[in-house]
N, C-alpha and C positions, 0 to 999 in steps of 0.2 A: 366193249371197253372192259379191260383186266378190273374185278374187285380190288376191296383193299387188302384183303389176305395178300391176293396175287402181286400185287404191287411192291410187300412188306417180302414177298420171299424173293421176288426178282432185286429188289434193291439191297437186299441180303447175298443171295448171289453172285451179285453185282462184285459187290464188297471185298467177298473172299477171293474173287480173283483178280480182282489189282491186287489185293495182300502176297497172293501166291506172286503174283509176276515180277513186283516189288524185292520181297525175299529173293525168289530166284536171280533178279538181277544183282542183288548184292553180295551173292555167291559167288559172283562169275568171277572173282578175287583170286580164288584159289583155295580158300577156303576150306576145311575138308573135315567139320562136324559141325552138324545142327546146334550142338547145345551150348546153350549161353546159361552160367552161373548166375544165378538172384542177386542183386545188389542190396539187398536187404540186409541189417545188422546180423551177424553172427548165423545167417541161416545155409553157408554152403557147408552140404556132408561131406564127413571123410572117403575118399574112394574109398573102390571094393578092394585094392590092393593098399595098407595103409600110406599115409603121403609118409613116413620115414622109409618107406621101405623101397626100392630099388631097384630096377632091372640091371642083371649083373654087371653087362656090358658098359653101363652109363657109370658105373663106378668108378674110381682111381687106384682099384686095386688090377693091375698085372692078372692075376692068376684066373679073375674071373671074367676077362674079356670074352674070351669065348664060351661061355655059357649061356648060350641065349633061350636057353630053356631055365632060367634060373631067377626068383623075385627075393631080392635078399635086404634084414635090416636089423637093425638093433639101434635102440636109443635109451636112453635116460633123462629122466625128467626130476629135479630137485627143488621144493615147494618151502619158503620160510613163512608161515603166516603166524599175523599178531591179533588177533580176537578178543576185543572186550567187550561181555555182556551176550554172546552170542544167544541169539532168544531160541534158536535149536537148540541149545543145552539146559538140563533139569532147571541150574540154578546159573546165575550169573559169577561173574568175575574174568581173570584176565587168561586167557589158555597159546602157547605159543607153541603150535607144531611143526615137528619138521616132516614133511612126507617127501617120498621116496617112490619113485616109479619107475620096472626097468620091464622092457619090451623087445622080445625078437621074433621076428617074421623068416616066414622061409615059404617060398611057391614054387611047384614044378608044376611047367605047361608046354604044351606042342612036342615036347620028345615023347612022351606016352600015350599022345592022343590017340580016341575022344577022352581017355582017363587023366584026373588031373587031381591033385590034391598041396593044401596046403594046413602049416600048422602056427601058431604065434603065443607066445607063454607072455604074461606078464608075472610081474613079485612087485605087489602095493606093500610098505610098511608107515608105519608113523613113530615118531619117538619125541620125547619132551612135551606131552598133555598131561594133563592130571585126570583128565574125564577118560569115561568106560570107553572101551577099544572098541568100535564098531566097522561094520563093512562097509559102508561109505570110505573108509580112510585105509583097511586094512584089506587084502584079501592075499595070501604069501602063498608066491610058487603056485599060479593057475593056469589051468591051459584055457584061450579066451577065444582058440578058433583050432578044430580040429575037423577038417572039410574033406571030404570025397566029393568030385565031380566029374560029370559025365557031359563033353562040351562038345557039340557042333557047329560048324560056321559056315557049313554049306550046304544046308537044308532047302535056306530061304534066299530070295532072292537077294542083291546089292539094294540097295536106298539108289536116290538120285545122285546123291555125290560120291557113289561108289564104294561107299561103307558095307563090307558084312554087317550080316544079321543074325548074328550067334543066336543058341537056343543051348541053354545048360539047365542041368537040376544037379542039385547039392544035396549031401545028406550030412548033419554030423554034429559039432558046439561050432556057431557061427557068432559075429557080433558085425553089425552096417546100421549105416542110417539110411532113414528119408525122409522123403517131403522137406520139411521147415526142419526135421530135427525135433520138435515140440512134440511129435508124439510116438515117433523109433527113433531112436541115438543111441549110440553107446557111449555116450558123458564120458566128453574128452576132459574137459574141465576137474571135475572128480576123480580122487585117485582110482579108483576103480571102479570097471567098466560093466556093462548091461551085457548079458551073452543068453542065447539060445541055445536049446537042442532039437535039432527038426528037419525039415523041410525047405529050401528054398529054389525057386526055377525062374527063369526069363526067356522072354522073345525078346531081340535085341540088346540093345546098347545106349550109353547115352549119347555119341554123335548120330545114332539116329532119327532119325524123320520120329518117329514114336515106338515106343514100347511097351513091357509090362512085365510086373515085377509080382510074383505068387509068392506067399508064407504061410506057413503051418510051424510052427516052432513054439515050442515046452522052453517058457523063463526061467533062466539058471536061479539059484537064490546061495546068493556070494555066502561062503564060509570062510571063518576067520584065518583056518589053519588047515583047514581039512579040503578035500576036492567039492568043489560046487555038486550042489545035487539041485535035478529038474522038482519045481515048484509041483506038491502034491494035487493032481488033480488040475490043472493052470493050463490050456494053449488059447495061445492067437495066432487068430489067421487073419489076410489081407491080401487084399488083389488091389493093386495101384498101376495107375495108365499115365502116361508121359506122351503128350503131343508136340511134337517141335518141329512141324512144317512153317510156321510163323513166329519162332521164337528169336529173331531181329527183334518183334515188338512184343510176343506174348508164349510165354510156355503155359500149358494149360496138365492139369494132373487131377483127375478126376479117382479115387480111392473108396474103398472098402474094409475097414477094419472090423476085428469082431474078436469079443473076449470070454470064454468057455471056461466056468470054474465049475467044478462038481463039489459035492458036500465032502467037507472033510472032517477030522476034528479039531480043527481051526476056526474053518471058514466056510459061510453056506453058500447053496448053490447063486450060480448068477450067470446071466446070460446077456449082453452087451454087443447090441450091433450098435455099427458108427460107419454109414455114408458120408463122404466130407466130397471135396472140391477146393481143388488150390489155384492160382493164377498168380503167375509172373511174369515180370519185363519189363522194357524201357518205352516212352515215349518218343521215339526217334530219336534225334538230336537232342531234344529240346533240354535233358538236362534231370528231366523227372524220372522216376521208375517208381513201382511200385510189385506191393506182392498182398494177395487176399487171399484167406482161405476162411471155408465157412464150416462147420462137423454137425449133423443131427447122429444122436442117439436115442434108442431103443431097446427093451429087453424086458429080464423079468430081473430082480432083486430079492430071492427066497419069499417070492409071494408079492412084492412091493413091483409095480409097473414103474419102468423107467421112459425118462420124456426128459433128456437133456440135450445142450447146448453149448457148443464155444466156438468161439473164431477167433482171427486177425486181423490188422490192416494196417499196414504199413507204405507211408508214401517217402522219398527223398526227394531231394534235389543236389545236383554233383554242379557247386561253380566252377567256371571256368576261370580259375584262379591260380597262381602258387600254393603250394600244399594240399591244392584236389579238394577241398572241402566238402565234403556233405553231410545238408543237414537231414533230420527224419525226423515225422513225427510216427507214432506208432500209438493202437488200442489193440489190448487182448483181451477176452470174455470166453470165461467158464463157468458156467450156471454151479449154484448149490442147491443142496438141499433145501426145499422153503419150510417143507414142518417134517420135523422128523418123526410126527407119530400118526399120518396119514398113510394111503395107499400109492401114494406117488413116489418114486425117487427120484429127485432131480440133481443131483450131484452128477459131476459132468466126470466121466472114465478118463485119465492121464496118461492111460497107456503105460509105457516106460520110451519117454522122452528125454529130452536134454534141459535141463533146468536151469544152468545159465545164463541163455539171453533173457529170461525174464529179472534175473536178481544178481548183481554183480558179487553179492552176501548169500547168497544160494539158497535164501530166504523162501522163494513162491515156486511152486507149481502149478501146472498146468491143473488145475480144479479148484473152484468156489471162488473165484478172482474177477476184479476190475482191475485191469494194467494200463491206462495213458503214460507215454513214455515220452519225451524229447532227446534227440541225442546228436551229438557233432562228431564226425568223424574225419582226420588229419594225416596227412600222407607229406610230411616234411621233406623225406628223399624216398629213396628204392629200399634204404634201409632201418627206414623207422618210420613207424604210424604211431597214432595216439588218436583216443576216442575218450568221449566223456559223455555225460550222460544224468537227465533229472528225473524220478521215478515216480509213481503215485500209487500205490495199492489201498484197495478194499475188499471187503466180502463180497462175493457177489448175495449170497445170504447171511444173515446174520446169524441164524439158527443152525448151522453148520461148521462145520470144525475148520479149522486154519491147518494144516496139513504138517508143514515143515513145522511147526514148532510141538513135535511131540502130539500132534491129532486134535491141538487142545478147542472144545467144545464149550459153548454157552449155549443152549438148546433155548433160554428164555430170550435170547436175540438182546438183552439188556446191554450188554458191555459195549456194545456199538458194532460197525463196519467198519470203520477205518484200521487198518494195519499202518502205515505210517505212508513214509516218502523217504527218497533214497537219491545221494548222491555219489556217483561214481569214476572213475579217470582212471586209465592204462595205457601203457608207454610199452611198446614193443620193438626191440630194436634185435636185428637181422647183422650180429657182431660180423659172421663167417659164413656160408651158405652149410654149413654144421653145428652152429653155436645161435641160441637165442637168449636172450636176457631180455624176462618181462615184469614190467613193478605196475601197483594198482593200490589205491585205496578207495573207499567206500565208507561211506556216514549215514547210518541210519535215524531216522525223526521218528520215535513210537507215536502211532496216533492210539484214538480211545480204547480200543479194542485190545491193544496190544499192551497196553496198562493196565484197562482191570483186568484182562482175562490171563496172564500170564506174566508180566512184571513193568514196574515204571522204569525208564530213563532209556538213551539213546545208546544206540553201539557203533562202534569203529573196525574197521579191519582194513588191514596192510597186506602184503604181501612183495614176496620177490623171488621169482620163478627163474630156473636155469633149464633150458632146453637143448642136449647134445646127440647128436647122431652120429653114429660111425661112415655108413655108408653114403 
């Protein structure tokens, strides 16, 4: 008679292969890639080719029909925002800027193969603030992707549905996301963007069955006026896996991040590993999906042993309604520091993620946080969505600094945990399949912490975004 071990792995066995046969049969559609996008709020990354940019041929330009060696794009992005009290800024009152964002793309592939390379300049400006110019909002005339690659597609075998399975390494100033975005992004939202110089390689693709995605890249550190220089002493490295033989019901991405700083005279030495594991997908039909990722960290802190912590969890439900409704509830957890004058570090590493889906006010980052979130999201036609959304922040330590507003610290833990609560609503409407017009505001609640530790009352911000592409 089979023990219970033997019991528990046959019936696990069992398991995986209705999944497989399940999947397979629901490919027999015609189908022709594994990968199904997160249904999770604001978590799909920008391709590796940016979404403005273009394969020649699909364009309406004549001249570049027959280019099909050619990835071409250019857009502009024009940002009105109305800021009162912004608790990122030294001091309060009302700041109304205009930023300015222009991008162009250019790739050449398969005429020079296996050689391949592409390049893409952005020019951030701001104009009408009273506050000091910083690189968040400013970075003019940068080059934000300057790539040599080296691409094969016929190394490795097809997948089941007949997909190659490229194998590339890159060398050069790169910017991509992954995972959720929360901890590589190149902050689309922000006028300017997160960039490397380094190393990047892949087995695969994402219509494949699974892959895996290697980095080694030196973070650029955005200059106002002048060309980006690699951060003194700074790389991360990451090995991230993508499994989508079952991603009908579950994409699975099991990761390795790790962040290498040597002593400078800035900043002291630090060493940061971070195992995480993410999980996505739908539950069938039924309506639900969800997405969970969990990160332990490790290292050394100039002497201080690190031992931190964060995750996600995000559930929806899509009814079967007019205007597509789904609702989500979502939690995010990034450990702090508990005493800042022991031998532990427990401040949880952010990486350079996308900041966004946590703060409609661009208020929180990925460290020292409790994030409960509810949020509705609305699909009125093909050319307009709108989402809104109720927010809750805290410290995850008291003793620990609040990040986005200036680092600012109460080490006595007195001021409280509470950061406030946040309500937020954006209207996206699809004028042209060239032209986007996006409006938002957002009301911030200060809670305790956010009063005594750096100023009383609430803040508002507006916005109204124009988004045009050529190609």
């Amino acid at each position: 008679m089979p023990s219970s071990r033997n019991k528990i792995t046959i019936a696990w066995r069992t398991f995986g292969f209705f999944v497989f046969v399940i999947a397979a049969s629901l490919r027999a559609d015609g189908v022709r890639s594994f990968y199904h996008p997160p249904q999770s709020y604001s978590t799909t990354r920008d391709p590796d080719v940016p979404k403005y940019a273009r394969h020649a041929p699909d364009t309406d330009y004549d001249l570049l029909q027959h280019a099909n060696w050619l990835d071409i794009g250019l857009d502009y992005r024009f940002r009105f925002e109305y800021r009162d009290d912004d608790i990122r800024r030294p001091v309060g009152g009302l700041d109304t800027p205009f930023l300015h964002r222009t991008r162009a793309y250019l790739g050449v592939h398969d005429v020079l193969d296996p050689f391949r390379f592409a390049v893409e300049l952005q020019d951030s400006r701001r104009y009408g603030s009273d506050f000091e110019r910083d690189n968040r909002d400013i970075n003019e005339f940068e080059l934000i992707r300057l790539q040599a690659e080296l691409y094969f597609d016929d190394w490795l075998d097809k997948d089941d549905l007949g997909n190659k399975r490229p194998v590339f390494v890159r060398y050069g100033i790169q910017n991509f996301e992954f995972l959720d975005r929360r901890l590589i992004g190149n902050n689309q939202w922000r006028n300017t963007a997160n960039t490397g110089l380094g190393f990047r390689a892949a087995i695969g693709q994402d219509d494949n069955d699974w892959s895996l995605d290697l980095l080694a890249i030196q973070p650029l550190e955005r200059q106002l006026y002048e060309w980006d220089e690699p951060l003194d002493g700074q790389w991360v490295y990451a090995i991230i896996g993508h499994w989508r033989r079952w991603s009908e019901f579950i994409t699975l991405e099991p990761f390795y991040l790790a962040l290498d700083q040597k002593t400078t005279s800035e900043t002291a030495a630090r060493t940061v590993h971070s195992p995480g594991f993410r999980a996505y997908g739908t539950v069938a039909d039924s309506g639900f999906d969800f997405d969970f990722s969990v990160i332990r960290q490790f290292g050394d802190n100039d002497g201080r042993n690190i031992d931190a912590w964060g995750g996600t969890a995000e559930v929806g439900y899509r009814f079967k309604l007019p205007w597509k409704p789904r609702l989500s509830a979502f939690y995010g957890y990034a450990s702090g520091d508990k005493d800042p004058n022991d031998n532990e570090d427990n401040r949880f590493e952010r990486f350079y993620g996308f900041g966004r889906p946590w703060s409609a006010n661009d208020y929180i980052v990925y460290e020292n946080i409790k994030a409960p979130k509810l949020r509705v999201e609305l699909t009125p036609s093909d050319k307009l969505r709108i989402d809104f959304g109720y927010n809750w922040y805290s410290l995850a330590s008291s003793s620990d600094r609040f990040y986005a507003a200036d680092k600012v610290q109460d080490k006595t833990g007195r001021s409280g945990d509470s950061i406030g609560h946040e309500f937020d609503i954006r209207a996206r409407w699809q004028v042209t399949k060239k032209l986007e017009l996006i409006a938002g505001y957002a009301h911030f609640t200060a809670g305790d912490f956010t009063r005594n530790a750096i100023r009383p009352g609430d803040t508002d911000f507006a916005y109204l975004e124009c988004n045009l592409v050529l190609f």
